[in-house]
PASE-116770 format. One record per residue: y, z, x of N, C-alpha, C in turn; residue number from 1. Coordinates in Angstrom, 1 decimal, m for minus. Layout:
% residues N
Y	Z	X	Y	Z	X	Y	Z	X	NUM
...
***
This chain:
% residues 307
56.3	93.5	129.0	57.0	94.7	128.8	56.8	95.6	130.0	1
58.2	96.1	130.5	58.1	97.2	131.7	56.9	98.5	131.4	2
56.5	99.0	132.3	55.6	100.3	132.3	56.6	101.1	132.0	3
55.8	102.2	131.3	56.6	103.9	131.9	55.7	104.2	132.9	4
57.0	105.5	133.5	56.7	106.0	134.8	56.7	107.2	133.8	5
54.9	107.8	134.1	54.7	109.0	133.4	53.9	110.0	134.5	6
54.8	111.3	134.1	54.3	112.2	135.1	53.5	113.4	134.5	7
52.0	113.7	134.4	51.1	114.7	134.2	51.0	116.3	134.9	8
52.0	117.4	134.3	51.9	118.5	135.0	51.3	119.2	134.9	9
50.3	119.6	135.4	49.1	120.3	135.5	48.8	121.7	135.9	10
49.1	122.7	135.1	48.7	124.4	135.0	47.4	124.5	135.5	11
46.9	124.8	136.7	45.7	125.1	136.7	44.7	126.3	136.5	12
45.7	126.8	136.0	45.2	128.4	135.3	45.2	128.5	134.0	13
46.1	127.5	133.0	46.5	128.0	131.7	45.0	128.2	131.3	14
45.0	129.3	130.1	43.1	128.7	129.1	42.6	129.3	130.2	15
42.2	129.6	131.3	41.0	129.8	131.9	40.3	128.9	132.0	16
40.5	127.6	132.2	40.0	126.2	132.1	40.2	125.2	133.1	17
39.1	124.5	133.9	39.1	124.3	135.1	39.9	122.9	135.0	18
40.3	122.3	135.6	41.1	121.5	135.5	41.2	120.0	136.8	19
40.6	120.4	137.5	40.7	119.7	138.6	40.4	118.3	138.4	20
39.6	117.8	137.1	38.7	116.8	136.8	39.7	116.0	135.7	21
40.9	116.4	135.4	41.4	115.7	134.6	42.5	114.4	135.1	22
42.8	114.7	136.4	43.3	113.0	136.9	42.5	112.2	136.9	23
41.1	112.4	136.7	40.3	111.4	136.8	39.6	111.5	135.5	24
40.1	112.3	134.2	40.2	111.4	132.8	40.9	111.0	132.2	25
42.3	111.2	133.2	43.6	110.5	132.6	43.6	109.1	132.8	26
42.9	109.1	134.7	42.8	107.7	134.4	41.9	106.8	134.0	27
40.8	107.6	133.1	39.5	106.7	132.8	40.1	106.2	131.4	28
41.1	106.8	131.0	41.5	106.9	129.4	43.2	106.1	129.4	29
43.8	106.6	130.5	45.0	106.3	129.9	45.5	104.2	130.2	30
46.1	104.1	129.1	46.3	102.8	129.2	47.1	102.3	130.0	31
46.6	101.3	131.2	47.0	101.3	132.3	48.6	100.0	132.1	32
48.5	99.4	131.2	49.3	98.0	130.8	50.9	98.6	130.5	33
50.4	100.2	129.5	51.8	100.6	129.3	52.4	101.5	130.1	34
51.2	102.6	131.5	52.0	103.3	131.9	52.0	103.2	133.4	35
52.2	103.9	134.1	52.6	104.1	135.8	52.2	105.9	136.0	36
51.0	106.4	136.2	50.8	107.6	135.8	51.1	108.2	137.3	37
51.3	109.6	137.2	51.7	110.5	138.7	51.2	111.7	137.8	38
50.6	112.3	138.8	50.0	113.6	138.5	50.6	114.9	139.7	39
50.9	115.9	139.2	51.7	117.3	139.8	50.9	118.4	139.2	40
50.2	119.1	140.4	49.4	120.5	140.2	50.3	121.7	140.6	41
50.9	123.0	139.3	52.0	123.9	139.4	51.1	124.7	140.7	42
51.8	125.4	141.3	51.6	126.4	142.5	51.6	128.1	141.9	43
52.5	128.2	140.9	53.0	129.5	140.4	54.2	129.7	139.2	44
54.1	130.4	138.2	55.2	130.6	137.6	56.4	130.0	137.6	45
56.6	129.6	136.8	58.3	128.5	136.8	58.1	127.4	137.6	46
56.7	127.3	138.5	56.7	125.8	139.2	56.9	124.2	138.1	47
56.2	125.1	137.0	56.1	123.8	136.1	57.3	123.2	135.6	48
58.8	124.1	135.3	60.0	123.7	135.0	60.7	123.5	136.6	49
60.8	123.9	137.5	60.8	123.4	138.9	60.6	121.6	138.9	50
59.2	121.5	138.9	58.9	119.9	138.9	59.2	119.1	137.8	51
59.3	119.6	136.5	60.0	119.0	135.5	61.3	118.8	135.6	52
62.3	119.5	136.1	63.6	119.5	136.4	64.1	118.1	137.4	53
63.2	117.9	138.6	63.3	117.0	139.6	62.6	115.9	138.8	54
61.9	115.9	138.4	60.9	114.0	137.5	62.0	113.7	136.9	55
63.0	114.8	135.9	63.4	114.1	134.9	64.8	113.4	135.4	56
65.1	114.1	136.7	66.1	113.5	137.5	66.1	112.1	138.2	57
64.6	112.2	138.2	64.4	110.7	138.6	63.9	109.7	137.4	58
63.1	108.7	137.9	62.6	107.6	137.2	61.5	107.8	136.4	59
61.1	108.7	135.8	60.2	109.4	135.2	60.6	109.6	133.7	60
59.9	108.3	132.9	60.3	108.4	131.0	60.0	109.6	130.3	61
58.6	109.5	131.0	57.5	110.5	130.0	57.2	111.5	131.0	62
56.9	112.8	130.6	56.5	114.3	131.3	55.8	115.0	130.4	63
54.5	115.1	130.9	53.5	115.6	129.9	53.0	116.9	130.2	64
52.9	118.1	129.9	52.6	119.1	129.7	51.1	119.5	129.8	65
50.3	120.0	130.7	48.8	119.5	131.1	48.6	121.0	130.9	66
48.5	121.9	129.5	48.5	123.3	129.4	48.5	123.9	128.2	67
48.9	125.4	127.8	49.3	125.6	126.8	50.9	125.9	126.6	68
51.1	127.1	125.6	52.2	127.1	124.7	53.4	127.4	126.5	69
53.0	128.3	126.9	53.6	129.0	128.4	54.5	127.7	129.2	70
53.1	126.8	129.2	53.3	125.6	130.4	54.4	124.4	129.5	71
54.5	124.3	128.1	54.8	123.7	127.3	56.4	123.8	127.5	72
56.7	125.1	127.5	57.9	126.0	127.3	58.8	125.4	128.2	73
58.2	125.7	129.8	58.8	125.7	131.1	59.5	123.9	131.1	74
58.2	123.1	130.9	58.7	122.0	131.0	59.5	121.2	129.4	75
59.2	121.4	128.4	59.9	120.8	127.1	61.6	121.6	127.7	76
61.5	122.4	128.1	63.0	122.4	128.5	64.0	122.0	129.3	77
63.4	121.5	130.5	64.0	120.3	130.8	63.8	119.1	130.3	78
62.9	118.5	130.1	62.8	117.3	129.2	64.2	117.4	128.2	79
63.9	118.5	127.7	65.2	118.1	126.7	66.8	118.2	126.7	80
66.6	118.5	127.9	68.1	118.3	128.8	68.1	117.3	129.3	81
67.2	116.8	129.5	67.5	115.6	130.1	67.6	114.1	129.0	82
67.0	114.6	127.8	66.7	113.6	126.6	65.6	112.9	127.3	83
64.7	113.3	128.0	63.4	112.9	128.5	62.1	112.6	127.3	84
61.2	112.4	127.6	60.2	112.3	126.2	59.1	113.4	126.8	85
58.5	114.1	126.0	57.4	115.1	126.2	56.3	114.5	125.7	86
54.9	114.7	126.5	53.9	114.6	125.8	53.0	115.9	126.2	87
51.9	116.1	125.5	51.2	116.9	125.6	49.5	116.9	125.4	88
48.7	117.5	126.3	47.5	117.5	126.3	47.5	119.0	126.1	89
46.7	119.5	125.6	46.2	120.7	125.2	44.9	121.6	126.3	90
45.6	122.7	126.7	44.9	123.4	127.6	44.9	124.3	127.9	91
45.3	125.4	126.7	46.1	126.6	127.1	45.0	127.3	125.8	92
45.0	129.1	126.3	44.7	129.9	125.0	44.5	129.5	123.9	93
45.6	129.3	123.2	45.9	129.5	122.0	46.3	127.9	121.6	94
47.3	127.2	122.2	47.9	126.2	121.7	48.4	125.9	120.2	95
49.6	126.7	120.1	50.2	126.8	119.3	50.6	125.6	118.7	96
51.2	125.2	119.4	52.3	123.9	119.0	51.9	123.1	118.6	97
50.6	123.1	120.2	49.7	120.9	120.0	49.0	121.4	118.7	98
48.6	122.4	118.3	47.7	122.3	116.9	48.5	122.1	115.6	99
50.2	122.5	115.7	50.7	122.8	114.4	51.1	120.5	114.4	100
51.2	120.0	115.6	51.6	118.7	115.5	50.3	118.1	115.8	101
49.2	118.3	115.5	47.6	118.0	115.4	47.0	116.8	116.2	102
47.9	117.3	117.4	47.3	117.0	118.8	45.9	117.2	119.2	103
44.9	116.2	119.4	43.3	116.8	119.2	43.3	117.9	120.7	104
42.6	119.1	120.5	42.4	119.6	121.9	41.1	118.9	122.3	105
40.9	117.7	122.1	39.7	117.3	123.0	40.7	116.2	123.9	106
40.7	116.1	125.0	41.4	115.7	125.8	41.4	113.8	126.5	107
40.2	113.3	126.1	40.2	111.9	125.6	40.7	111.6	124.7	108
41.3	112.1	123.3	42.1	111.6	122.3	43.5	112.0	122.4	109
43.4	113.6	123.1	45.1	113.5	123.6	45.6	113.0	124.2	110
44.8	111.9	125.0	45.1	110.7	126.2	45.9	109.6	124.9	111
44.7	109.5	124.0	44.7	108.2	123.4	46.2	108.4	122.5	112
46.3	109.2	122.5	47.8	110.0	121.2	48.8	109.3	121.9	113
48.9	109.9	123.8	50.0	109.4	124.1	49.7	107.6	124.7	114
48.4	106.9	124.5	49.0	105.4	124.4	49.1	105.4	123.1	115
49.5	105.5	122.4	49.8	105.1	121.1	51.4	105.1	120.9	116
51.8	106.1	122.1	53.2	106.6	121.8	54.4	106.2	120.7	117
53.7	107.2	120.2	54.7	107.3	118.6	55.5	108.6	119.1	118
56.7	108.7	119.5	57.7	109.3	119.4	58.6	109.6	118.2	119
58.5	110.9	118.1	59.6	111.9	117.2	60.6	113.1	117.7	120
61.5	112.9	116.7	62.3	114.9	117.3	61.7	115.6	116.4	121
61.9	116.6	117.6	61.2	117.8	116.5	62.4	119.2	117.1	122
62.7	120.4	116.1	63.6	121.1	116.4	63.2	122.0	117.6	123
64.3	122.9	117.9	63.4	123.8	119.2	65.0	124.8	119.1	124
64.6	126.2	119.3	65.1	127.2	119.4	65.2	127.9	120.4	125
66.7	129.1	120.5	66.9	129.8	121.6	66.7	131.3	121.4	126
66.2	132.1	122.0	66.1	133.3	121.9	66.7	134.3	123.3	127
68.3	134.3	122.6	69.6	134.7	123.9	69.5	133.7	124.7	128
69.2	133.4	125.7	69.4	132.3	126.6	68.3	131.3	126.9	129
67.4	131.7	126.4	65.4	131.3	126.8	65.2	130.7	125.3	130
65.1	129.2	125.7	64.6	128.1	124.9	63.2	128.6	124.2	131
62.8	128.2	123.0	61.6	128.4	122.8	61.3	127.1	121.8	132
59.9	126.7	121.4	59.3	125.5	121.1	58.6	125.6	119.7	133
57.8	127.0	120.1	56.4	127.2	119.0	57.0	128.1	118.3	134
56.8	129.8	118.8	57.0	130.6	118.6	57.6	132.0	119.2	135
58.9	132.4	118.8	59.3	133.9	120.0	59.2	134.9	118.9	136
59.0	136.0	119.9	58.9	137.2	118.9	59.2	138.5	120.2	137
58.8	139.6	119.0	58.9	141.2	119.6	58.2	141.8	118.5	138
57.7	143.4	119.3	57.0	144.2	118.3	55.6	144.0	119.3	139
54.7	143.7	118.4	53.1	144.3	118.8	52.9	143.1	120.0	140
52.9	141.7	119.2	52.7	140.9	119.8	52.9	140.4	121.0	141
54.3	141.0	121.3	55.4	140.9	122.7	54.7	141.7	123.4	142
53.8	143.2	123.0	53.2	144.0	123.5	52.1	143.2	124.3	143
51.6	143.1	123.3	50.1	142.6	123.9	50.2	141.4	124.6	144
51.2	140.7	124.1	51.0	139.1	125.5	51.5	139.8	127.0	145
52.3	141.4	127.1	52.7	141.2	128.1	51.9	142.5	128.9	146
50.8	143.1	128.3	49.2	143.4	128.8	48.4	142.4	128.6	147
48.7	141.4	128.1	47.5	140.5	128.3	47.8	139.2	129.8	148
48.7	139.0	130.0	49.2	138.6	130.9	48.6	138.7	132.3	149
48.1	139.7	133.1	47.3	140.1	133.8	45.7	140.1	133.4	150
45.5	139.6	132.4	43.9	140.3	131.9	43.3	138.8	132.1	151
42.2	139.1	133.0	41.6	137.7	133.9	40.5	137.4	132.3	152
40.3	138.3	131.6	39.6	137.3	129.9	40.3	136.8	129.2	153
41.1	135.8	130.1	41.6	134.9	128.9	40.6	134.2	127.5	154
41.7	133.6	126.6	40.9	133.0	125.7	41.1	134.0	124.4	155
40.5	133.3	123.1	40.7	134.0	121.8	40.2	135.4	121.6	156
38.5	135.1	122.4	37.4	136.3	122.4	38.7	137.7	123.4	157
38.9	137.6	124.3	39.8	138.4	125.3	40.8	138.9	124.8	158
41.7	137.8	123.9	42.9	138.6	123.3	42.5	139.5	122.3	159
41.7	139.4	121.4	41.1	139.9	120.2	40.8	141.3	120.6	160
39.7	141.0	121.8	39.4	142.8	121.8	40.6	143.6	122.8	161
41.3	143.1	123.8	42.4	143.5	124.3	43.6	144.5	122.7	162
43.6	143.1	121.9	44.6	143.7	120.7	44.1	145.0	120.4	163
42.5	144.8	119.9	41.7	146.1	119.2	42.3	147.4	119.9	164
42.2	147.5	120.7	42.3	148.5	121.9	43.3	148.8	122.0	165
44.8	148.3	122.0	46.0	148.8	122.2	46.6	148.9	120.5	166
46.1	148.4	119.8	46.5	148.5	118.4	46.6	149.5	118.4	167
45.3	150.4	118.2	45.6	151.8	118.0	46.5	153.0	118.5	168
46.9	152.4	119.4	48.1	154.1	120.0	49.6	153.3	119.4	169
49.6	152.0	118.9	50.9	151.2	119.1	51.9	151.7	117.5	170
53.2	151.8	118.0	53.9	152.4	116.7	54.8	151.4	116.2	171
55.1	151.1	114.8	55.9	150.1	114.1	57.3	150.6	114.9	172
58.6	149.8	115.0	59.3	150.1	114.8	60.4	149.6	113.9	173
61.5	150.4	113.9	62.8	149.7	113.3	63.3	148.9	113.8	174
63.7	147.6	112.8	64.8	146.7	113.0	65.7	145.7	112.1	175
66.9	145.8	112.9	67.8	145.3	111.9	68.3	144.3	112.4	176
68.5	143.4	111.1	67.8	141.7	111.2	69.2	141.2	110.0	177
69.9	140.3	110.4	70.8	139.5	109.9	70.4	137.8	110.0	178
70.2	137.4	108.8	69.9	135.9	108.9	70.8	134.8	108.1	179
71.6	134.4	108.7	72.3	133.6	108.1	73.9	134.5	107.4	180
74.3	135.6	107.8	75.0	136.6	107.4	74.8	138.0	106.9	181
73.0	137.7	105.8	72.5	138.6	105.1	72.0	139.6	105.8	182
72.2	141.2	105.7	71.2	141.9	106.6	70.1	142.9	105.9	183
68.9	143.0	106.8	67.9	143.6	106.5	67.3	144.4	107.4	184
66.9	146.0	106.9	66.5	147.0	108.1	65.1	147.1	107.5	185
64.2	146.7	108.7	62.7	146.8	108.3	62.0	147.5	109.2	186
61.1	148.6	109.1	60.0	148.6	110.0	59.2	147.7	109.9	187
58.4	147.5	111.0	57.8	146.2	111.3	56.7	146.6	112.4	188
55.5	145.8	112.4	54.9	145.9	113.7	55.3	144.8	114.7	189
55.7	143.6	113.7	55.8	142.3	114.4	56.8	142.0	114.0	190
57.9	141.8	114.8	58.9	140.4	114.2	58.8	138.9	115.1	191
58.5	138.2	114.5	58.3	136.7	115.2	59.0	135.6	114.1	192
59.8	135.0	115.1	60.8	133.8	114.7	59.7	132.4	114.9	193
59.5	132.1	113.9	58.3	130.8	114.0	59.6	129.3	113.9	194
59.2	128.4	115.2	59.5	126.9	114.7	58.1	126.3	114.3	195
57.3	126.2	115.0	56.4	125.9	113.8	54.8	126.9	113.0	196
54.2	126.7	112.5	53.4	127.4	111.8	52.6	129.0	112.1	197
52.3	128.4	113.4	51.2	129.8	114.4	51.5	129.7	115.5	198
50.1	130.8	115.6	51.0	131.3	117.1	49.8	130.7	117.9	199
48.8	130.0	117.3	47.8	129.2	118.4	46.2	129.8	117.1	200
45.3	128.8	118.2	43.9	129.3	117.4	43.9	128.9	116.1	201
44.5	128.4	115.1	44.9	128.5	113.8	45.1	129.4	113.1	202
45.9	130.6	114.3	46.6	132.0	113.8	47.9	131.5	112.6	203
47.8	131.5	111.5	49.3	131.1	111.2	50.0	132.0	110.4	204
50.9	132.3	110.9	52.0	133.4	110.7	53.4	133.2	109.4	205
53.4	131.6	109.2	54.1	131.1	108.8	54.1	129.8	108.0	206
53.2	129.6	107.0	52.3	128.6	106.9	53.1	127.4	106.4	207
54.1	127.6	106.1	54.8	127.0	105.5	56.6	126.3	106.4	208
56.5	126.7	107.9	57.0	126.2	108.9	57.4	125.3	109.2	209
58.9	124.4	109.3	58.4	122.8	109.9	59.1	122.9	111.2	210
58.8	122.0	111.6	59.5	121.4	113.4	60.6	120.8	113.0	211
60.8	120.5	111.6	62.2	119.2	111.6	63.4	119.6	110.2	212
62.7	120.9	109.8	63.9	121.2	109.0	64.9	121.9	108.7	213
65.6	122.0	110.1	66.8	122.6	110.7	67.0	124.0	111.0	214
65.6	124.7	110.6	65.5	126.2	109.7	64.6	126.8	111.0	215
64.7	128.3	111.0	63.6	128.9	111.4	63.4	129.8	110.9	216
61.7	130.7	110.8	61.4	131.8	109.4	61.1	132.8	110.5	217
61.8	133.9	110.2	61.5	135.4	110.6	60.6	135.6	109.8	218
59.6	136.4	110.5	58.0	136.6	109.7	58.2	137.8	110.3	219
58.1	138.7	109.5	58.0	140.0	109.6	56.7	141.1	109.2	220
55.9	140.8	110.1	54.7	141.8	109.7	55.0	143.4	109.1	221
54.8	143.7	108.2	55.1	145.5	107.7	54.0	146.3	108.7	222
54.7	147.7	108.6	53.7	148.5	109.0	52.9	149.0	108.4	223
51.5	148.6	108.6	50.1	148.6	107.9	49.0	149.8	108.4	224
47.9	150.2	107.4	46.7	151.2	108.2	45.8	149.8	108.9	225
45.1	150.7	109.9	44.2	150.0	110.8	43.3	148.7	109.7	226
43.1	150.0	108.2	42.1	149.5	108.1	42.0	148.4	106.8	227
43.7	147.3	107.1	44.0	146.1	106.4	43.9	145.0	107.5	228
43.7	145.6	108.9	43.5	144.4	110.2	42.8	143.2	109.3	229
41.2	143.2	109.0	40.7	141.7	108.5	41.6	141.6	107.4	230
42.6	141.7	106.6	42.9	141.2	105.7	44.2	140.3	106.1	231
44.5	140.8	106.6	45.8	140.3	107.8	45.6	139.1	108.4	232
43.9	139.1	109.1	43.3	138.0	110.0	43.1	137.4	108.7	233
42.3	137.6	107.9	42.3	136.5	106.7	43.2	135.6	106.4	234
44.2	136.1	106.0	45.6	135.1	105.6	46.2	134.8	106.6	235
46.0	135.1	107.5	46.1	134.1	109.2	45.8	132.8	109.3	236
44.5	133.4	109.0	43.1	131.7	109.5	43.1	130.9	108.0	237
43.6	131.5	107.1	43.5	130.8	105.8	45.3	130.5	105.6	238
45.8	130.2	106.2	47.2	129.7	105.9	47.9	130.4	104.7	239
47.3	131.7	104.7	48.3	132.3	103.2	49.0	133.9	103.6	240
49.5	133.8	104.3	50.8	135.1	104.9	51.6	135.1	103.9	241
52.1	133.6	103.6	53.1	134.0	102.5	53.0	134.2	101.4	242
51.9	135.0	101.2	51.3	135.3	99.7	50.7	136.8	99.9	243
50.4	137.4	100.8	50.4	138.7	101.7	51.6	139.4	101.3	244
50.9	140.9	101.0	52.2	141.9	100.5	52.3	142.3	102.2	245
51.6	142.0	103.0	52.1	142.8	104.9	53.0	142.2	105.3	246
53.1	140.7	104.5	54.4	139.8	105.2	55.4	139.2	104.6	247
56.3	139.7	105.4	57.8	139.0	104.7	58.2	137.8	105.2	248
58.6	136.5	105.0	59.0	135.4	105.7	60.8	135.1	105.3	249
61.9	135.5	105.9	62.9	134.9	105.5	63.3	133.7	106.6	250
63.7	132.8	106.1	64.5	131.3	106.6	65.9	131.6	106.9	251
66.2	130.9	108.1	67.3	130.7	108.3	67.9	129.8	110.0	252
69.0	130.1	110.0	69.4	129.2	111.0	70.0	129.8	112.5	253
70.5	130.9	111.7	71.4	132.1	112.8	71.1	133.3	112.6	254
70.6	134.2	113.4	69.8	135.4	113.4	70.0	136.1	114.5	255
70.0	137.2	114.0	70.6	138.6	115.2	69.2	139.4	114.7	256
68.8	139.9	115.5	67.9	141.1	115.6	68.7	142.5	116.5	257
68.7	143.5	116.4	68.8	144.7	116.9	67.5	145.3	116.3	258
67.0	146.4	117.6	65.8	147.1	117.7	66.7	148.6	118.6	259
66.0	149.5	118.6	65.9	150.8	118.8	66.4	150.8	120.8	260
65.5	149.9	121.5	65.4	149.9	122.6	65.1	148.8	123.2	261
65.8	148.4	124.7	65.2	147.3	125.2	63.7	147.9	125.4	262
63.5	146.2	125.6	61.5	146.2	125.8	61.1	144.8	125.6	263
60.0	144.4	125.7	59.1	143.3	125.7	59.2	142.4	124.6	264
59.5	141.1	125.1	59.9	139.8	123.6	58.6	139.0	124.4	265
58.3	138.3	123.6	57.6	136.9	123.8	58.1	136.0	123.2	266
58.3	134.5	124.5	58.7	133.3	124.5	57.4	132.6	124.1	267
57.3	132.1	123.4	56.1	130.8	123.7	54.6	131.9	124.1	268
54.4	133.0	123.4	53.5	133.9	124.5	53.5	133.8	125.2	269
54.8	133.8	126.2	55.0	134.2	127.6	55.8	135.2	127.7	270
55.5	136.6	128.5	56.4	137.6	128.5	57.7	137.9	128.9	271
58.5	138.2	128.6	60.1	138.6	129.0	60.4	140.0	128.3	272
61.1	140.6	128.8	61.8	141.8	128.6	63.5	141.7	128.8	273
63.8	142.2	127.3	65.4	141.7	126.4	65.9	142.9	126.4	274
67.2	143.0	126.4	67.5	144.2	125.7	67.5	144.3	124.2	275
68.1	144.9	123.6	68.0	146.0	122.3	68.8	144.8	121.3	276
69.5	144.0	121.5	70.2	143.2	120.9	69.7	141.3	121.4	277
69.4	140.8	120.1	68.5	139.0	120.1	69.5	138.1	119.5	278
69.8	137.2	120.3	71.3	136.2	119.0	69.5	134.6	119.1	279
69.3	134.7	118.2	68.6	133.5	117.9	69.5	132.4	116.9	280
69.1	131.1	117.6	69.3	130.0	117.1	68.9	129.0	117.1	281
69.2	127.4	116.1	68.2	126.6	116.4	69.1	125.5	116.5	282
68.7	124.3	117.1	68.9	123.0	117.6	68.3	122.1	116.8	283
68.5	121.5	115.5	68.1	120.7	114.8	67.7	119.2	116.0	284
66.3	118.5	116.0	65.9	117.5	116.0	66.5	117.4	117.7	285
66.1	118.0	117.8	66.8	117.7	119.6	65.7	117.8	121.0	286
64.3	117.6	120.8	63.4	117.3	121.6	62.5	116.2	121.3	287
62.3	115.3	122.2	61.4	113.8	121.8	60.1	114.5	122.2	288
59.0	114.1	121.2	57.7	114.5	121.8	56.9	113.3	121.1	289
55.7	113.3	121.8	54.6	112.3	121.5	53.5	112.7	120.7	290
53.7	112.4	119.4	52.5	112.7	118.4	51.9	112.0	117.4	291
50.8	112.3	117.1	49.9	111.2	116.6	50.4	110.5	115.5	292
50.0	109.3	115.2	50.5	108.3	114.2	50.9	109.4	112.9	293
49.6	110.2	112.6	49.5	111.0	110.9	50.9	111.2	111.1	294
51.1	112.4	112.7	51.8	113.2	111.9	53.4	112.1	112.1	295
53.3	111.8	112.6	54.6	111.1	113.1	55.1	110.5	111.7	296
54.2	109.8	110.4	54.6	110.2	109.4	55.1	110.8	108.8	297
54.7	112.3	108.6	54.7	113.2	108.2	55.9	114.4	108.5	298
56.5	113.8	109.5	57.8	114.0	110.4	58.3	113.7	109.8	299
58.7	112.5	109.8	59.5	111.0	109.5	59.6	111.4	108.0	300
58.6	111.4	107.2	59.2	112.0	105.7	59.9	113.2	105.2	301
59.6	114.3	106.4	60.6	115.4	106.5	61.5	115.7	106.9	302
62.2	114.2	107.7	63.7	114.5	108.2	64.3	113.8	107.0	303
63.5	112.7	106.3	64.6	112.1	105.4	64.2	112.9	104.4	304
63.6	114.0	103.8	64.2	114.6	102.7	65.2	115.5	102.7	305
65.2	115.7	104.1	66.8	116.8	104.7	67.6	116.6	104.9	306
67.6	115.2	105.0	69.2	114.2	105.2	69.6	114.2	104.1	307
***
């Protein structure tokens, strides 16, 4: 059987997590019979869709994402222009995605995931022109990824007390939200369009989210007092938002958002600044990614109950 020619792109910042040592557990680990490995270290922002753009142009099957949700973003987007295959090792903050498709973040088994390569589609959405994977949003969240962005304490501990601290001056706003035709004007602290469950950490926003059922769920945080914060984190880390009177989740496929003013969205928790008007939509089954046997099941049973 021919090799793949598989290429490892490597964030050396994502996570706050050193990285230098992982070509040399890619190749302690990765199975040498099925692949042809090449490893690429990003230089700066957008380098990682830069190099993904040119691998997938070439002879390069597999492009693996050596990062989090940010580094994930850059490169799953060309991969899927090109009908390329993605894989992913986990290395980033939060790791939204690799956790909702239970990718281990210990990085000898995320090796072992992609020899295994069990390939699936999974859906992926656009927010106005900017692809997204995990999760986009606006409101608090868009806030804080785009002061947290500069803040050298990366990590769970970092974002948490960063949030504390800007929470308090931060104001709900209005917005008006059409899903699928229907419309709805809500104050909100958070509006975030989930493809799959959270937003990383085992934050989950949406507990009830898939990657393959053509849908995406506006989760709409209400505007709450300070002093329901742990109750909020509660049904976060405990998978039950949609059982929370602070959250609304509607489904759908086509979605307009209008807000008050341009200002700050997050891609993938990566920051961008939109204007006042969002046309969201989704791409049923249109990205190949590499994931573990379970879930690859678990997929596989969720496209054929939608068919």
């Amino acid at each position: 059987m021919a090799k793949s020619n598989i290429l490892f792109i490597i964030n050396p910042i994502s996570g706050g997590k050193d990285k230098l040592k992982i070509p040399a557990i890619i190749d302690a680990n990765l199975d040498r019979s099925k692949f042809n490995p090449n490893f690429s270290f990003t230089e700066y922002v957008g380098h990682a869709a830069e190099i993904a753009e040119e691998a997938a142009n070439k002879n390069f099957d597999i492009i693996v994402a050596v990062g989090g949700d940010g580094t994930i973003n850059e490169i799953a987007a060309k991969v899927m222009q090109q009908q390329k295959i993605l894989g992913i090792i986990p290395f980033g903050s939060g790791n939204g995605l690799a956790r909702f498709l239970k990718i281990p973040m210990n990085t000898a088994k995320a090796i072992q995931v992609l020899n295994e390569l069990i390939v699936t589609k999974i859906d992926t959405g656009t927010f106005n022109d900017k692809f997204f994977f995990n999760m986009a949003g606006m409101g608090f969240d868009a806030h804080i990824s785009s002061v947290f962005v500069g803040n050298k304490k990366r990590g769970l501990t970092g974002y948490f007390k960063l949030g504390l601290k800007e929470m308090i001056n931060y104001k709900p706003e209005t917005y008006h939200i059409r899903v699928d035709g229907v419309g709805y004007t809500r104050t909100a602290f958070v509006v975030s369009v989930a493809n799959s469950s959270q937003y990383g950490n085992n934050a989950h926003v949406s507990p009830h989210a898939s990657v393959t059922d053509g849908l995406l769920d506006v989760c709409i945080i209400k505007s709450f007092p300070l002093y329901k914060i742990p109750l909020l984190a509660y049904h976060m880390l405990n998978a039950s938002t949609d059982r929370s009177d602070l959250v609304e989740i509607i489904q759908g496929k086509n979605i307009q958002i209008t807000r008050v003013e341009d200002a700050a969205i997050h891609i993938d928790g990566e920051p961008y600044f939109m204007g006042r008007e969002i046309e969201v939509t989704i791409s049923p089954l249109s990205l190949n990614v590499i994931v573990p046997a379970a879930m690859g099941v678990t997929i596989k049973k969720s496209i054929d109950e939608t068919e």
